[in-house]
C-alpha positions as CSV (number, residue, x, y, z in Angstrom):
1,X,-8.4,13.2,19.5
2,X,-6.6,13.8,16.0
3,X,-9.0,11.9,14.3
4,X,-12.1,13.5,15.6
5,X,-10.7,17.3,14.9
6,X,-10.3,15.8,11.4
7,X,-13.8,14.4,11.4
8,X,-15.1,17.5,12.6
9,X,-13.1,19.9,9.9
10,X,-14.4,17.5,7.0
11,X,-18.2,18.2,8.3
12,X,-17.2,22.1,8.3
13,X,-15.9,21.9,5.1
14,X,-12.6,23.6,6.7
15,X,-9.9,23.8,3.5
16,X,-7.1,22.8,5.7
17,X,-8.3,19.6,7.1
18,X,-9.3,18.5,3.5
19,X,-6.0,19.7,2.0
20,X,-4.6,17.6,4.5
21,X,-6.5,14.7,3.9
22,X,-6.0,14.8,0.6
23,X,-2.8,15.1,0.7
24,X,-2.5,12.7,3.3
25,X,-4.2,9.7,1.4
26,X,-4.7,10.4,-2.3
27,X,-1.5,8.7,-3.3
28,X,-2.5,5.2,-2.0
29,X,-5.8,5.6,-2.7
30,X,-4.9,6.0,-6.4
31,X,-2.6,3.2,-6.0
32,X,-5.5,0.6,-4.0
33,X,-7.7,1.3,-6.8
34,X,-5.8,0.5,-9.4
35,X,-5.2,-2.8,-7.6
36,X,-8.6,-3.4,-8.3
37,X,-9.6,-1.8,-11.8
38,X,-6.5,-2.5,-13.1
39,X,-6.4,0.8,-15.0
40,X,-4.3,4.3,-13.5
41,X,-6.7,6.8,-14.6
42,X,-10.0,5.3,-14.1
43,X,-8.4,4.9,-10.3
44,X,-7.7,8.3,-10.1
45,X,-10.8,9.3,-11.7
46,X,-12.5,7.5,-8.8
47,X,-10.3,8.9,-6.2
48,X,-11.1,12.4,-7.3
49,X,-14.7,11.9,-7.7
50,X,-14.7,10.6,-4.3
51,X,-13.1,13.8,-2.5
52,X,-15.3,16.0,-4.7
53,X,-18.4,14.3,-3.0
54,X,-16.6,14.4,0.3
55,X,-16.1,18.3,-0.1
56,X,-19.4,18.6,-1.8
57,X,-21.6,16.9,0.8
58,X,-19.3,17.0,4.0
59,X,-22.3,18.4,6.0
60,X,-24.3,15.1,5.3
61,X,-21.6,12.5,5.3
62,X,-21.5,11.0,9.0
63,X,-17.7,9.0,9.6
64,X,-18.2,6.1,11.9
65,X,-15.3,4.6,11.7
66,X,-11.7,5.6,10.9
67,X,-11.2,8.3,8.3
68,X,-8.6,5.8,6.8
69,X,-11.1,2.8,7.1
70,X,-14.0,5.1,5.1
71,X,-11.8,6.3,2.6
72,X,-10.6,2.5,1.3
73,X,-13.9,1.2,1.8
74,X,-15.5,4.2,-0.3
75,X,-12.9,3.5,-2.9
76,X,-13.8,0.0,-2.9
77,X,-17.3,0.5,-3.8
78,X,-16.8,2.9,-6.5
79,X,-14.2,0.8,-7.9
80,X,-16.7,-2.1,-7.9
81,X,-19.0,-0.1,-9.4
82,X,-17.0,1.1,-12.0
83,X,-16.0,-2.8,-13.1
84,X,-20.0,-3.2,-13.4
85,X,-20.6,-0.4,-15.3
86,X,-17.5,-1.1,-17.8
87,X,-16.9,-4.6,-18.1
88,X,-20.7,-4.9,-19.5
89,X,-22.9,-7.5,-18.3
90,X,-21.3,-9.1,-15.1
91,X,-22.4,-13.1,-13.9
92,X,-22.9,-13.3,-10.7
93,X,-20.5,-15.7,-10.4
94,X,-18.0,-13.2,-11.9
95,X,-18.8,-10.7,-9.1
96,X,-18.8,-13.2,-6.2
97,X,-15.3,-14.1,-7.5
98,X,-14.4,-10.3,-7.4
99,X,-15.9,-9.9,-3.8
100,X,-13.5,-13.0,-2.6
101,X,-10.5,-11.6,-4.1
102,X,-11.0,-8.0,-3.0
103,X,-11.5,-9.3,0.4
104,X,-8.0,-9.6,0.7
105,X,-8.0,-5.8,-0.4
106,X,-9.0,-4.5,2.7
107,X,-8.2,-1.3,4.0
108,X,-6.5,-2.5,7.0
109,X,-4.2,-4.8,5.0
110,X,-3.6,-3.0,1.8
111,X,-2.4,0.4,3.5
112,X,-0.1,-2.0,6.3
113,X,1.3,-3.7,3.4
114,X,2.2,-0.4,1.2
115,X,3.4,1.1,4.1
116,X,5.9,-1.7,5.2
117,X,7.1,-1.9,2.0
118,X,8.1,1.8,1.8
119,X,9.9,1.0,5.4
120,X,11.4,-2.0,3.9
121,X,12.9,0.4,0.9
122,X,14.2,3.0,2.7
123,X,16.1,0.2,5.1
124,X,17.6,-1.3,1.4
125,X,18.6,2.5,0.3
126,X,20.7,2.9,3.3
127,X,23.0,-0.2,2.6
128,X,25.8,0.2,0.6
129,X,25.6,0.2,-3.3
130,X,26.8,-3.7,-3.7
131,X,24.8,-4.6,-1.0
132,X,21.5,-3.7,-2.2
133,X,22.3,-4.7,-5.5
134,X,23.1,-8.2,-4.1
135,X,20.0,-8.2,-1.5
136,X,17.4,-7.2,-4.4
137,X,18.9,-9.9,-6.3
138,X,18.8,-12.5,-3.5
139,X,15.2,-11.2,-2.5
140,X,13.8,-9.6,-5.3
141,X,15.0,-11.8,-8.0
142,X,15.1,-14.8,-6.4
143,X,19.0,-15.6,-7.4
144,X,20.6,-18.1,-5.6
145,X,23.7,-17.2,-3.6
146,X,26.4,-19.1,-5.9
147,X,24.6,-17.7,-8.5
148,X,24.7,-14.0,-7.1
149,X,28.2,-14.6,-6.8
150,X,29.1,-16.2,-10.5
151,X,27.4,-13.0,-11.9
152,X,29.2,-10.5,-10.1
153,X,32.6,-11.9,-9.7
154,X,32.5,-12.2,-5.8
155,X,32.8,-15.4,-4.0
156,X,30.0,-17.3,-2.3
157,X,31.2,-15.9,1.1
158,X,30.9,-12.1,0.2
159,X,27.4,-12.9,-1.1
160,X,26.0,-14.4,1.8
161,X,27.9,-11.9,4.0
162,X,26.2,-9.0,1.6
163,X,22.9,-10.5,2.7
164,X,23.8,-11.0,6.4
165,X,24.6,-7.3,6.9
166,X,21.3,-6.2,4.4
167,X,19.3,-8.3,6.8
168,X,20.1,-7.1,10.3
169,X,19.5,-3.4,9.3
170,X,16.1,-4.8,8.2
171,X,15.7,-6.6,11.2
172,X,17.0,-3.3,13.1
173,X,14.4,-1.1,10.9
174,X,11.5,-3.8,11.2
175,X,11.6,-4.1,14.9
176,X,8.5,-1.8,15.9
177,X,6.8,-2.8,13.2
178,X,6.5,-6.5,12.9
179,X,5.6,-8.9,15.6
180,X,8.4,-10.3,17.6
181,X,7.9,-13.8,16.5
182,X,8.5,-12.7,12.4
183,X,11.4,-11.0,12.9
184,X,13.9,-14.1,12.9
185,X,12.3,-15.2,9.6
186,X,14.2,-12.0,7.7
């Protein structure tokens, strides 16, 4: 229902809706572009040009799918687009190799995966100052336990009870979010 009152204010060019959408998406859009032309304000350039077309032309843009799903995919293309018409003459080869890598781009996946990981830093922001420090270091830095411990003074116990109690707040965070079967692999 949401989605199609949102659909329906972007064809009637109502401020609101597109404030919100805006709003709403323009962060990881900028950031999903830049995945791809590897550049922050040619991805923002992109982005923007996109919602001025959207604003522009809302009466004659039709939104089959998700608002979400059009928005990445739109971004997509123009990013492709812009790679061809900067990076000169493109092989083909070149740009099939592009098309397998952004494959792995999409929407879908991209957005899940920003979006856990912002669930996944708030969860590491609640634990306790040494026990983030010694979780990103486990996790993050790929330390190894005695290691952890040699560098901070602490004994191999307190490290791996550090990471313990870092990873059943994850697991307690992570729950409605990740399948049941994952969970036991934090």
């Amino acid at each position: 229902m949401e989605e199609l009152f949102l659909k329906k204010g972007l064809n009637e060019q109502n401020k609101i809706v597109f404030d919100f959408v805006f709003q709403y998406y323009y962060s990881g859009l900028c950031s999903y572009a830049e995945t791809i032309v590897k550049n922050e304000e040619a991805a923002e350039d992109i982005v923007q040009d996109l919602f001025v077309k959207l604003w522009v032309n809302s009466s004659q843009i039709s939104i089959k799918s998700s608002i979400k799903k059009y928005l990445f995919v739109s971004v997509r293309n123009r990013c492709f687009d812009h790679l061809k018409r900067h990076a000169g003459k493109f092989k083909s080869t070149n740009l099939n190799r592009l098309d397998g890598i952004c494959d792995e781009l999409t929407p879908e996946n991209w957005l899940v995966e920003t979006e856990l990981r912002e669930i996944i830093e708030h969860s590491i922001i609640k634990l306790a100052p040494r026990c983030q420090e010694i979780f990103r270091m486990s996790r993050f830095e790929g330390l190894k336990n005695q290691e952890i411990a040699d560098k901070l003074g602490l004994s191999k116990r307190t490290v791996e009870l550090q990471i313990t109690n870092a990873l059943k707040v994850l697991r307690k965070d992570l729950k409605p979010y990740l399948p049941i079967f994952l969970l036991p692999f934090l």
